[in-house]
PyMOL CGO cylinders between C-alpha atoms (Angstrom):
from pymol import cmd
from pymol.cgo import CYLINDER

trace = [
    CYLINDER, -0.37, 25.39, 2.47, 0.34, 22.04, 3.74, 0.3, 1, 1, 1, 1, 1, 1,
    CYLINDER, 0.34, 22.04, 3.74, -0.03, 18.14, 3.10, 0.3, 1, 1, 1, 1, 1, 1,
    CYLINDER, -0.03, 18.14, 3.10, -3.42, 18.82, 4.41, 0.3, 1, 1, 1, 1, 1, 1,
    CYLINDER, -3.42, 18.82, 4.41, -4.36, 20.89, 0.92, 0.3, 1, 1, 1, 1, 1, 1,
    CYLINDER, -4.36, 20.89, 0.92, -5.32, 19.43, -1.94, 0.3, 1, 1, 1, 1, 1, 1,
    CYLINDER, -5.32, 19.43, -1.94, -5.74, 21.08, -5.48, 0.3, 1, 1, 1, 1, 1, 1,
    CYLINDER, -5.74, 21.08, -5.48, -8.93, 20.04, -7.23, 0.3, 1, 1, 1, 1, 1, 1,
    CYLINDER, -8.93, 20.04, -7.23, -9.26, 20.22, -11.16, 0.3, 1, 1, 1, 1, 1, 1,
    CYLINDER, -9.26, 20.22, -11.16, -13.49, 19.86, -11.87, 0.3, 1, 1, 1, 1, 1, 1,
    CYLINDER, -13.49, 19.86, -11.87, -14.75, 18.34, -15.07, 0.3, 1, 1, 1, 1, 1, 1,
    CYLINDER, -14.75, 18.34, -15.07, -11.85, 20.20, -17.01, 0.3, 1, 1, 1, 1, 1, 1,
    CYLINDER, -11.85, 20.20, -17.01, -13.12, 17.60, -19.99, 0.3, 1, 1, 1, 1, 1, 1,
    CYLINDER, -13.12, 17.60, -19.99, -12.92, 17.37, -23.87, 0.3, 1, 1, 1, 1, 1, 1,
    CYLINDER, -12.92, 17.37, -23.87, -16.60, 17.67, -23.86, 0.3, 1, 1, 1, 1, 1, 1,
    CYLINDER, -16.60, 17.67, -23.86, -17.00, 21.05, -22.19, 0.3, 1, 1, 1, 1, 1, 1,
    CYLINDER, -17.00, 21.05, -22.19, -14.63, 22.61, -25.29, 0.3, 1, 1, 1, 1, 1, 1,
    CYLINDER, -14.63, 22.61, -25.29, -17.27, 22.75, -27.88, 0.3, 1, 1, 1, 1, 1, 1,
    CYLINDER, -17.27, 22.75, -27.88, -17.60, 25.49, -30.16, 0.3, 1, 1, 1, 1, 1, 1,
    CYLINDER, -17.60, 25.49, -30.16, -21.08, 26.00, -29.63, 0.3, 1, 1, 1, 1, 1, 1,
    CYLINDER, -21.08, 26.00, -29.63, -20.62, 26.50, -25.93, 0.3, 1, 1, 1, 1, 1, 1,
    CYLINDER, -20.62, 26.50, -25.93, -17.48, 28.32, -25.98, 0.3, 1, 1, 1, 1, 1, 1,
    CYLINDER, -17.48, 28.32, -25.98, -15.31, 28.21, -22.27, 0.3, 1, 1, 1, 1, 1, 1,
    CYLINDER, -15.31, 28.21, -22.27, -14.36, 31.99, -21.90, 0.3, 1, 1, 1, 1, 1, 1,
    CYLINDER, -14.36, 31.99, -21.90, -10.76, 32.35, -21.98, 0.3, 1, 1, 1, 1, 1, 1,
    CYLINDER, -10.76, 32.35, -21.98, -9.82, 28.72, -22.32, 0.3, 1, 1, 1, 1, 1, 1,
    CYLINDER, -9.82, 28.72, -22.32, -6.43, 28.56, -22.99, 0.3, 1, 1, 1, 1, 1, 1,
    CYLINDER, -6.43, 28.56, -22.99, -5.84, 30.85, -20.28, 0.3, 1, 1, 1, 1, 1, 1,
    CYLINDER, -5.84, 30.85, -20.28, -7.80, 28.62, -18.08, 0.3, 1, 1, 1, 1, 1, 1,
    CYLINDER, -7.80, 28.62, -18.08, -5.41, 25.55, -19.49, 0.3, 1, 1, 1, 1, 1, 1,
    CYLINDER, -5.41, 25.55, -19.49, -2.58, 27.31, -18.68, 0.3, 1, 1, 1, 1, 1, 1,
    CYLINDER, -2.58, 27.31, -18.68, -3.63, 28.21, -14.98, 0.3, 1, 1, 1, 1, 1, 1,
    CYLINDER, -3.63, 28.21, -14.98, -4.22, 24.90, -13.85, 0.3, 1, 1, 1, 1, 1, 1,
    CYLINDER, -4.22, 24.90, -13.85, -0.92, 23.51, -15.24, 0.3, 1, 1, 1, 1, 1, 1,
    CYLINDER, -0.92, 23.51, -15.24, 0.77, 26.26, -13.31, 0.3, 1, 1, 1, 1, 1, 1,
    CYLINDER, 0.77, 26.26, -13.31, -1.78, 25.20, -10.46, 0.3, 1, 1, 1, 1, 1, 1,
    CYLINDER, -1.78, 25.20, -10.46, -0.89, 21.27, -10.97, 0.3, 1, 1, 1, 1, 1, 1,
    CYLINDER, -0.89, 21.27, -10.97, 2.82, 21.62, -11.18, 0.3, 1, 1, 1, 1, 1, 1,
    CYLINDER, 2.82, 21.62, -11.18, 3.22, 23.92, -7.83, 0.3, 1, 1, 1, 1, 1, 1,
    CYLINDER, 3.22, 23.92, -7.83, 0.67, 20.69, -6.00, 0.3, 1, 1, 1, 1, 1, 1,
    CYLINDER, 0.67, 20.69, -6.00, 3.13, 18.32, -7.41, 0.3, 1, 1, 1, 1, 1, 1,
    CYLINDER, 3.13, 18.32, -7.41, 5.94, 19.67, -7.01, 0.3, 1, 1, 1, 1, 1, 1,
    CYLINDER, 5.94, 19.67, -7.01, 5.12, 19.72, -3.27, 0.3, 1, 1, 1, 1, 1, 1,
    CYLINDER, 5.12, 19.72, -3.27, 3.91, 16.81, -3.20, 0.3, 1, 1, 1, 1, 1, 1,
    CYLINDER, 3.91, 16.81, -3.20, 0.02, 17.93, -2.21, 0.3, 1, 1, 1, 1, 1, 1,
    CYLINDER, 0.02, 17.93, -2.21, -2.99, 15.26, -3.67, 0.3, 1, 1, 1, 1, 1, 1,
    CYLINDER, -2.99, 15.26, -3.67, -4.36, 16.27, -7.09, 0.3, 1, 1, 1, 1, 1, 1,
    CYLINDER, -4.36, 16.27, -7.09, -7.89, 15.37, -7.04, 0.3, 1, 1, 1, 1, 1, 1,
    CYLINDER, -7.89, 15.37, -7.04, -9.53, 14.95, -10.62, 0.3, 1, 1, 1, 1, 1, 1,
    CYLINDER, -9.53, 14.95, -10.62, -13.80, 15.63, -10.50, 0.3, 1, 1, 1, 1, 1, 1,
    CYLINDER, -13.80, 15.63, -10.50, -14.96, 13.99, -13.95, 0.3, 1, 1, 1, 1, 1, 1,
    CYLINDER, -14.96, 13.99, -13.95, -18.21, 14.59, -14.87, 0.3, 1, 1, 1, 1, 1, 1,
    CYLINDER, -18.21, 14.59, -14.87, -20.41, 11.76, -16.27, 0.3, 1, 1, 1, 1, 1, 1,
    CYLINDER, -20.41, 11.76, -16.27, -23.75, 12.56, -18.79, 0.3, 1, 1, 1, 1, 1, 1,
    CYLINDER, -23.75, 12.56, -18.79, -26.00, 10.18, -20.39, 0.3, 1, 1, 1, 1, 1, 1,
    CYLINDER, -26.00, 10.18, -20.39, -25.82, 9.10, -24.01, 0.3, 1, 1, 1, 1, 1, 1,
    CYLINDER, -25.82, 9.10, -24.01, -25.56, 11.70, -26.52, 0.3, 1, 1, 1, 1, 1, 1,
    CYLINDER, -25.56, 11.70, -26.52, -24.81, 14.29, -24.26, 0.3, 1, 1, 1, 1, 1, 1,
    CYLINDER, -24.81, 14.29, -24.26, -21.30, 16.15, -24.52, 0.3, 1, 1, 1, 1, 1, 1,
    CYLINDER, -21.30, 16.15, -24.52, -19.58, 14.48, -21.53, 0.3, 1, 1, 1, 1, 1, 1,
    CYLINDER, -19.58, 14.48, -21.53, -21.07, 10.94, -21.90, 0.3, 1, 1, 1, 1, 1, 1,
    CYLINDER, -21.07, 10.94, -21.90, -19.39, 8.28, -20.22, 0.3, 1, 1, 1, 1, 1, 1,
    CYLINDER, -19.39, 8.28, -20.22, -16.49, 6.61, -21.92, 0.3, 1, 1, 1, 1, 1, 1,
    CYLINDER, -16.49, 6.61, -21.92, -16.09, 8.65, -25.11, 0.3, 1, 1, 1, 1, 1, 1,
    CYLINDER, -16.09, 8.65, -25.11, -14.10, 11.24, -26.12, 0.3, 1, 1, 1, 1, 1, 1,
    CYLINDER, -14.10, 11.24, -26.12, -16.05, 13.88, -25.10, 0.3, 1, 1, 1, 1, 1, 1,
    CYLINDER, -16.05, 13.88, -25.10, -15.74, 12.67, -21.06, 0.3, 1, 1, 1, 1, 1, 1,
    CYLINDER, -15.74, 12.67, -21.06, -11.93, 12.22, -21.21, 0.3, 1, 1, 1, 1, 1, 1,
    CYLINDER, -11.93, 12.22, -21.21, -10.05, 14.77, -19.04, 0.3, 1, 1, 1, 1, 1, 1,
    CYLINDER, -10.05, 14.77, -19.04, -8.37, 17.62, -20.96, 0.3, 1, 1, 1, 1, 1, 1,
    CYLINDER, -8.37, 17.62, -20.96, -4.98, 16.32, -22.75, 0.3, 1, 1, 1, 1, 1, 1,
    CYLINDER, -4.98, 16.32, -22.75, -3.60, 19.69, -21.61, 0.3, 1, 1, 1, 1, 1, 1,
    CYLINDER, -3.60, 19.69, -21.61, -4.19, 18.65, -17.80, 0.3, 1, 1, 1, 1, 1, 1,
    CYLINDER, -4.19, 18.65, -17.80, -3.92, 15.01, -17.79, 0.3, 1, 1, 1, 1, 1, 1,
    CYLINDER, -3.92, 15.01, -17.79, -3.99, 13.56, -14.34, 0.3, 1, 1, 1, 1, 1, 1,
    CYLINDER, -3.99, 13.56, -14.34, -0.81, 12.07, -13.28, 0.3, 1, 1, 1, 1, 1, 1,
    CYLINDER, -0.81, 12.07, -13.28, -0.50, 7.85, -11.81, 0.3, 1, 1, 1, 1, 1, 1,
    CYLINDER, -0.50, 7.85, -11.81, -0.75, 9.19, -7.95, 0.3, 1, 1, 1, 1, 1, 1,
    CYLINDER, -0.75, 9.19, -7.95, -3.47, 11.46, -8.91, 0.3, 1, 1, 1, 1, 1, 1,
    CYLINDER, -3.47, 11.46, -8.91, -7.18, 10.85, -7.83, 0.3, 1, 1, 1, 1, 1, 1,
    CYLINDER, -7.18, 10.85, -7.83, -10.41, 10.23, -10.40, 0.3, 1, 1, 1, 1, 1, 1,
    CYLINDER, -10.41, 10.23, -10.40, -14.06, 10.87, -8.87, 0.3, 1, 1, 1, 1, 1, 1,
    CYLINDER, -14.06, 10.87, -8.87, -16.59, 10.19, -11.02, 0.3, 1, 1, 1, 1, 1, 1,
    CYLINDER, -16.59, 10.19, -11.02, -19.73, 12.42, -10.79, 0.3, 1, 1, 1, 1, 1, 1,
    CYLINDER, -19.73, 12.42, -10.79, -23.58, 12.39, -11.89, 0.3, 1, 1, 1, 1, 1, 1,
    CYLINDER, -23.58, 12.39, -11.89, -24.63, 15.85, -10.60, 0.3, 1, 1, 1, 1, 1, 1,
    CYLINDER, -24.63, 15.85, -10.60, -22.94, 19.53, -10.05, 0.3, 1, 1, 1, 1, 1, 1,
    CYLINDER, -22.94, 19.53, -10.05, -22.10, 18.66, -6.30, 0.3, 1, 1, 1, 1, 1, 1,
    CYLINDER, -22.10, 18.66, -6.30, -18.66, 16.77, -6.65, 0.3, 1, 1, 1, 1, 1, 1,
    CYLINDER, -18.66, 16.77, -6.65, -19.50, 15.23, -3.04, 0.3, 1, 1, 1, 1, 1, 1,
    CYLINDER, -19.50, 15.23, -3.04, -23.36, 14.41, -3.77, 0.3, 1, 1, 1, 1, 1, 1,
    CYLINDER, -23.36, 14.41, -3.77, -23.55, 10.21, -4.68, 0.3, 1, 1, 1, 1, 1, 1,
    CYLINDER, -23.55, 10.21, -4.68, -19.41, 10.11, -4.44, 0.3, 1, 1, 1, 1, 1, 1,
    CYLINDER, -19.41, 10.11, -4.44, -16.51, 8.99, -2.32, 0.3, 1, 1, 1, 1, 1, 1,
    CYLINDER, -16.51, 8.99, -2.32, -15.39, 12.59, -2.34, 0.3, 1, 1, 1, 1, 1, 1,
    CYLINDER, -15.39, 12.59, -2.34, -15.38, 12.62, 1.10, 0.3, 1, 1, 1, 1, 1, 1,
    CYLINDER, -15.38, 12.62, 1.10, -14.36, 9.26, 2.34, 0.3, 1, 1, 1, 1, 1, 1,
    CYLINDER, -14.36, 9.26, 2.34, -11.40, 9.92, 0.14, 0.3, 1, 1, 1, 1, 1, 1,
    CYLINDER, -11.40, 9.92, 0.14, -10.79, 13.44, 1.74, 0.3, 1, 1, 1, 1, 1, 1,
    CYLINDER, -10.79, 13.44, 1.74, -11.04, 11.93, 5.03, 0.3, 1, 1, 1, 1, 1, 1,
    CYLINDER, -11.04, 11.93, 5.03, -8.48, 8.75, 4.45, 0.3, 1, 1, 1, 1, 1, 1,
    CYLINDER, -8.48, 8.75, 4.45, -5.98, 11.29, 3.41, 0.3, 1, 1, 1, 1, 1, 1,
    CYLINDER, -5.98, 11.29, 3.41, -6.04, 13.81, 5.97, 0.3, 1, 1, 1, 1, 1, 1,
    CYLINDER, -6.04, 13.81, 5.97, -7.24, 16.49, 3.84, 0.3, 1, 1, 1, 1, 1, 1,
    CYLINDER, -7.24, 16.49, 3.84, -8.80, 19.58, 5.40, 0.3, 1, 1, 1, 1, 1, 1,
    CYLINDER, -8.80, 19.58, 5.40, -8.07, 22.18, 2.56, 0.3, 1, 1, 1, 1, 1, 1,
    CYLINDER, -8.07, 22.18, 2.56, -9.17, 22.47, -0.88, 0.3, 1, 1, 1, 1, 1, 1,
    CYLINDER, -9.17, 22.47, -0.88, -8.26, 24.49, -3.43, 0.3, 1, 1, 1, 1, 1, 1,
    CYLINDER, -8.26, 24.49, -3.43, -10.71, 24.81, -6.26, 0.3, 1, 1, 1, 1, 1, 1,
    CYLINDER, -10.71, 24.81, -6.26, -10.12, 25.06, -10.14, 0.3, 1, 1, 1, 1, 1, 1,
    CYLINDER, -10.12, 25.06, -10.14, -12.43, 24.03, -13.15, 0.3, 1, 1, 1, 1, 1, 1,
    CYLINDER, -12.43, 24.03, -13.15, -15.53, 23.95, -15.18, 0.3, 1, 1, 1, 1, 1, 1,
    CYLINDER, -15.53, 23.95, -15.18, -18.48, 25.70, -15.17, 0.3, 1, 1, 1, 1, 1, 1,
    CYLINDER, -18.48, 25.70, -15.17, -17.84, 28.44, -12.57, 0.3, 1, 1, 1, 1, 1, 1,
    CYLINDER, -17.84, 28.44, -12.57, -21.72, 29.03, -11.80, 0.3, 1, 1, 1, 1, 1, 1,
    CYLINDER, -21.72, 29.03, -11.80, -22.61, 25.32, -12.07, 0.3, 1, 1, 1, 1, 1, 1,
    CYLINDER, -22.61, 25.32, -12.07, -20.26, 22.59, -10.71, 0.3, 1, 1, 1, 1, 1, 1,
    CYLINDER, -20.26, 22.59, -10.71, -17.50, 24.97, -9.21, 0.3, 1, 1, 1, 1, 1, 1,
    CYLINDER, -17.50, 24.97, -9.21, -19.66, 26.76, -7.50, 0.3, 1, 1, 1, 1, 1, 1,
    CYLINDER, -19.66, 26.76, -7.50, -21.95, 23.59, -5.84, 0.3, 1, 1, 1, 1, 1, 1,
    CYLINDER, -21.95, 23.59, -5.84, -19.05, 21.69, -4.66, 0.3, 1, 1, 1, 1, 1, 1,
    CYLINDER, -19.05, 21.69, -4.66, -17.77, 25.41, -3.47, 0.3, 1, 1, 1, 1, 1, 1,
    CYLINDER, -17.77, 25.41, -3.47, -21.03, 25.24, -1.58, 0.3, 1, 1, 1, 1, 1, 1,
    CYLINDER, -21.03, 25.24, -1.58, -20.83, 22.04, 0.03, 0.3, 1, 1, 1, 1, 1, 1,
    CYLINDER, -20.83, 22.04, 0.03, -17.05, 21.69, 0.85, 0.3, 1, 1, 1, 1, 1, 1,
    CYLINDER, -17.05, 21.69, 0.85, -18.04, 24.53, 3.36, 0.3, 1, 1, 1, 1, 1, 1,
    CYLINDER, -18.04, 24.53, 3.36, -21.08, 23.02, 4.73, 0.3, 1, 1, 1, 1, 1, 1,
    CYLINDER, -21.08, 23.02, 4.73, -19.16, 19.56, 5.39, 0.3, 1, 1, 1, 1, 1, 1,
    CYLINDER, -19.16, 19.56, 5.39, -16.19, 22.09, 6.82, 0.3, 1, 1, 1, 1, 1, 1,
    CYLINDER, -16.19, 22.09, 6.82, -13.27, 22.24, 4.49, 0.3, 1, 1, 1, 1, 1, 1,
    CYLINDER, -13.27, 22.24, 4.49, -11.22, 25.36, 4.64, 0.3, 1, 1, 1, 1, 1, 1,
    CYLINDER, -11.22, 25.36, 4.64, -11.72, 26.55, 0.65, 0.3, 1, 1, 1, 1, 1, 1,
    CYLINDER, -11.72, 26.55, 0.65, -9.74, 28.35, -1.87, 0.3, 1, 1, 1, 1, 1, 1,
    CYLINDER, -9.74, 28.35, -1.87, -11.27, 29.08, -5.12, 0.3, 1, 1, 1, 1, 1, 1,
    CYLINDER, -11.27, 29.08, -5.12, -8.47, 30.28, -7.51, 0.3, 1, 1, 1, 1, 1, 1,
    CYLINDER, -8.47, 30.28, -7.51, -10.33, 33.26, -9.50, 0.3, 1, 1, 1, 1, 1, 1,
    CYLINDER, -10.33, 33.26, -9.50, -8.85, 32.70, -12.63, 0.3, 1, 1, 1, 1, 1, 1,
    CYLINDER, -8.85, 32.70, -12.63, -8.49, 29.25, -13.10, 0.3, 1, 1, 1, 1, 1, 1,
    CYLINDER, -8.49, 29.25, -13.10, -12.53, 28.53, -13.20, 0.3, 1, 1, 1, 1, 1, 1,
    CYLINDER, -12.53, 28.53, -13.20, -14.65, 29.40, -16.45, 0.3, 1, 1, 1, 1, 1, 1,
    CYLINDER, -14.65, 29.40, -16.45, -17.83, 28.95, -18.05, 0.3, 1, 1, 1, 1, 1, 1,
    CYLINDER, -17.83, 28.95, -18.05, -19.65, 30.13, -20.79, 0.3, 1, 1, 1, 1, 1, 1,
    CYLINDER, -19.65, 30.13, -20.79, -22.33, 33.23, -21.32, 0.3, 1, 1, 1, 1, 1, 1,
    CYLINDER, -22.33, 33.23, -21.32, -25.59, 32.41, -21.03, 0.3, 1, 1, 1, 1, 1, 1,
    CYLINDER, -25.59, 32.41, -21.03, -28.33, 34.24, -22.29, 0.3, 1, 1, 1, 1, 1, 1,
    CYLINDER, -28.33, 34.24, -22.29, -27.87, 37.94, -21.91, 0.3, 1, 1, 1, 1, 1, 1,
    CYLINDER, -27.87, 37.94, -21.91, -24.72, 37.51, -19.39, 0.3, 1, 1, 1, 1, 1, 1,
    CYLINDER, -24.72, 37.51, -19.39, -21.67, 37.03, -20.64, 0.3, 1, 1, 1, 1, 1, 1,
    CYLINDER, -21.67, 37.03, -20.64, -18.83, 34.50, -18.76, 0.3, 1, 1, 1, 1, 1, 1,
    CYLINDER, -18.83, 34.50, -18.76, -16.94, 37.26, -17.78, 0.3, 1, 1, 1, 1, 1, 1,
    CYLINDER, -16.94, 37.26, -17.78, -20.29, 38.63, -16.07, 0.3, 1, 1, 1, 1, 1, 1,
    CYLINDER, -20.29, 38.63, -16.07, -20.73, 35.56, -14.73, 0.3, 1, 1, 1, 1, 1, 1,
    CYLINDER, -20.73, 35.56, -14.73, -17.60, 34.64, -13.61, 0.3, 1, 1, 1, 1, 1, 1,
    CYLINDER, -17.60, 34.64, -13.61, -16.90, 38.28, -12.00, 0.3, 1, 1, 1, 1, 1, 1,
    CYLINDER, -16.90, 38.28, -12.00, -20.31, 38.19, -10.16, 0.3, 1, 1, 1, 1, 1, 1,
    CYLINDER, -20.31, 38.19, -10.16, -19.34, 34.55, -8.70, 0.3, 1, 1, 1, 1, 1, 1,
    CYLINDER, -19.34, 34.55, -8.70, -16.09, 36.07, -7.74, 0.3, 1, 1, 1, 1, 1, 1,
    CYLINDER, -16.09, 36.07, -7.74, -17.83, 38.29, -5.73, 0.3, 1, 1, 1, 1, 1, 1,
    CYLINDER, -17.83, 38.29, -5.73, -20.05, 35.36, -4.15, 0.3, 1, 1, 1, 1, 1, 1,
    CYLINDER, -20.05, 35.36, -4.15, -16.81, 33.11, -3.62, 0.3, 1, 1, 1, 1, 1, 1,
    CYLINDER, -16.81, 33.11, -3.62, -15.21, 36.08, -1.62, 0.3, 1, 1, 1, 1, 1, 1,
    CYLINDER, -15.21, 36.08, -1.62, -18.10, 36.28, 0.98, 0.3, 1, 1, 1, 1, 1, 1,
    CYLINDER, -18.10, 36.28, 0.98, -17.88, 32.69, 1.72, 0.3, 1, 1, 1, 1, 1, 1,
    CYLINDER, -17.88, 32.69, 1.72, -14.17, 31.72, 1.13, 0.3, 1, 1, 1, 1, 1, 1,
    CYLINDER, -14.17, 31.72, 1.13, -10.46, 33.02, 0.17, 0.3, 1, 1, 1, 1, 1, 1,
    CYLINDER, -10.46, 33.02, 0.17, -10.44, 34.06, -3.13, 0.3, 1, 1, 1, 1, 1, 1,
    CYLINDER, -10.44, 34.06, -3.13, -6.36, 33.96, -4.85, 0.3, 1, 1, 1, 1, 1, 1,
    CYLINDER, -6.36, 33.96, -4.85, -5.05, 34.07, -8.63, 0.3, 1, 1, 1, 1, 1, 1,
    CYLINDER, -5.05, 34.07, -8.63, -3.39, 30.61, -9.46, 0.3, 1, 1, 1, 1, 1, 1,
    CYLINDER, -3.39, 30.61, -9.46, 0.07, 32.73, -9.29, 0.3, 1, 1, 1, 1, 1, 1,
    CYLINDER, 0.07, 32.73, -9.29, -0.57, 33.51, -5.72, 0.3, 1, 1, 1, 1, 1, 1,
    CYLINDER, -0.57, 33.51, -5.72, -1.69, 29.80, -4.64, 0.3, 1, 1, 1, 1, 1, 1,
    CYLINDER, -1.69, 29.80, -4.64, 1.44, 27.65, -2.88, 0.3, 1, 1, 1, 1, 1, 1,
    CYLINDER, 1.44, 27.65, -2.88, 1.25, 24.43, -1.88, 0.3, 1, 1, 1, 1, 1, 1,
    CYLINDER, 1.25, 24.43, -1.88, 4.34, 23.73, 1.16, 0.3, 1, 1, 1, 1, 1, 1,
]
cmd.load_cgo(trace, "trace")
């Protein structure tokens, strides 16, 4: 990949590692992305940071613990913060604009919750024309209901590969 490629890390917060809502595989998922974030760095490719925002009370509400990014995978001085409101990291953001300024035409996509926010801005970042990478095991969720995250991160898997390049985080380099 080149200069062109940035790595995005989605709302990979405190908030989203309760243990009522447990992230399948989580320290796996940790792990990933730092492999993920050292290869961007290391070649110098943007990191771009998608932090989700929630209303008071909720897990991820603005300015509180909870809505900090991860300790594990804290951004880095060049790196680059969007603040969200909704799944779609480019709905009501300079996600775009930002993309644009830099010269970015690839993405490659890690983070929280695989069948909610990963899997909008997955959505969109095609529609608006980005060439998209969704690394396959660095995005997680939690089961819902009946389904279980591994269901639903295997049947999203499947979804991802009809629409984009699917890769493990070991297989993702940034030139």
């Amino acid at each position: 990949m080149s200069k062109d490629t940035a790595l995005m890390v989605i709302d990979v917060q405190n908030g989203m590692f309760l243990e009522d809502y447990p992230i399948h595989e989580e320290e796996q998922l940790l792990n990933r992305i730092q492999l993920l974030l050292a290869k961007a760095r290391e070649s110098h490719n943007p990191v771009i940071y998608v932090q989700h925002n929630e209303e008071e009370g909720a897990p991820l509400e603005t300015h509180t613990p909870g809505w900090e990014i991860h300790t594990a995978i804290a951004p880095a001085a060049q790196d680059l913060i969007i603040q969200k409101h909704v799944p779609d990291s480019f709905r009501e953001t300079n996600l775009q604009d930002e993309l644009d300024a830099r010269g970015i035409k690839k993405l490659v996509l890690s983070g929280l919750q695989t069948d909610l926010c990963v899997d909008a801005t997955c959505r969109r970042a095609v529609e608006l024309g980005y060439d998209v990478i969704v690394v396959k095991d660095a995005h997680s969720t939690c089961g819902q209901g009946s389904r279980s995250a591994e269901q639903i991160i295997e049947e999203y898997n499947r979804s991802f590969a009809e629409r984009v390049k699917l890769l493990e985080a070991s297989e993702v380099e940034f030139i």
